[in-house]
C-alpha positions in Angstrom: -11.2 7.6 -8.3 -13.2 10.9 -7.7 -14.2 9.5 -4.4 -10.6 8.1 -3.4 -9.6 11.9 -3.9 -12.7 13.6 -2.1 -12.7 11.3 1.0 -10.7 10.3 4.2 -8.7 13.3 4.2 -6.3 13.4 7.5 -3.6 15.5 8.6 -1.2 12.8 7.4 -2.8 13.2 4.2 -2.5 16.8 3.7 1.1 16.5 4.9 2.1 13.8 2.1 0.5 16.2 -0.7 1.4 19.6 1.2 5.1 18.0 1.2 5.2 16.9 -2.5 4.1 19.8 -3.5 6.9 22.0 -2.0 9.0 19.1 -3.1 8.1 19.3 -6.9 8.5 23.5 -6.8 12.2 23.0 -5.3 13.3 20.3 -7.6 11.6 22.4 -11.1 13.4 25.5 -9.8 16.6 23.9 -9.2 15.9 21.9 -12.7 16.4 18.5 -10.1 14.9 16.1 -12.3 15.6 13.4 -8.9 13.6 15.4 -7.0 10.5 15.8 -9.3 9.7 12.5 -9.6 10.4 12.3 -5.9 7.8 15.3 -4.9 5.3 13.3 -7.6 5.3 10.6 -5.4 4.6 12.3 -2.3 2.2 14.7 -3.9 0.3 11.6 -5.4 0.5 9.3 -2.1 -1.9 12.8 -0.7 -3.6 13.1 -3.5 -4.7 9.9 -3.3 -4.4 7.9 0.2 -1.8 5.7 -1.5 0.6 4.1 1.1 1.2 5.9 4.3 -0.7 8.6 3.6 -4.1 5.8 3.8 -2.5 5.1 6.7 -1.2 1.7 5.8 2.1 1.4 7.4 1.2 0.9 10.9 0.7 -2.8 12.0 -0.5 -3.2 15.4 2.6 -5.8 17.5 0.9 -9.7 17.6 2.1 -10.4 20.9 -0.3 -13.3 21.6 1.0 -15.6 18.7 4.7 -15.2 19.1 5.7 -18.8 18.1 8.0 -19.2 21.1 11.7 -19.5 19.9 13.6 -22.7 20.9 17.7 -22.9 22.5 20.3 -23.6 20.1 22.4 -26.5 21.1 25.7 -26.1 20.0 28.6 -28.9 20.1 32.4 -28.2 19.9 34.5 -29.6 17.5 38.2 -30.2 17.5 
């Protein structure tokens, strides 16, 4: 766990936890209980590299294995 936190910091990163942060201070000012357990989740995705903030949401396209997609034959009915 120590090294999860420590390591592989990005700007992403510090943008998830920088975000959460500021989240979690609005929402306990504003006594917005929604919006602390929102900022806790940001803060911890940057805290640590949970989710987008490890950079797990992008998924390069497969455009070489496209299973090539067949015509639909349709028939009329009276």
């Amino acid at each position: 766990m120590k090294q999860r936190i420590l390591s592989g910091w990005n700007f992403i990163r510090i943008l998830y936890l920088a975000a959460g942060i500021m989240i979690l201070i609005q929402s306990i000012a504003g006594r917005q209980w929604a919006g602390i357990i929102v900022g806790a989740y940001f803060a911890a995705m940057g805290l640590f590299a949970i989710g987008c903030a490890a950079g797990k949401c992008y998924y390069p396209s497969q455009t070489k294995n496209k299973p090539e997609i067949a015509e639909a034959e349709f028939e009329e009915i009276k």
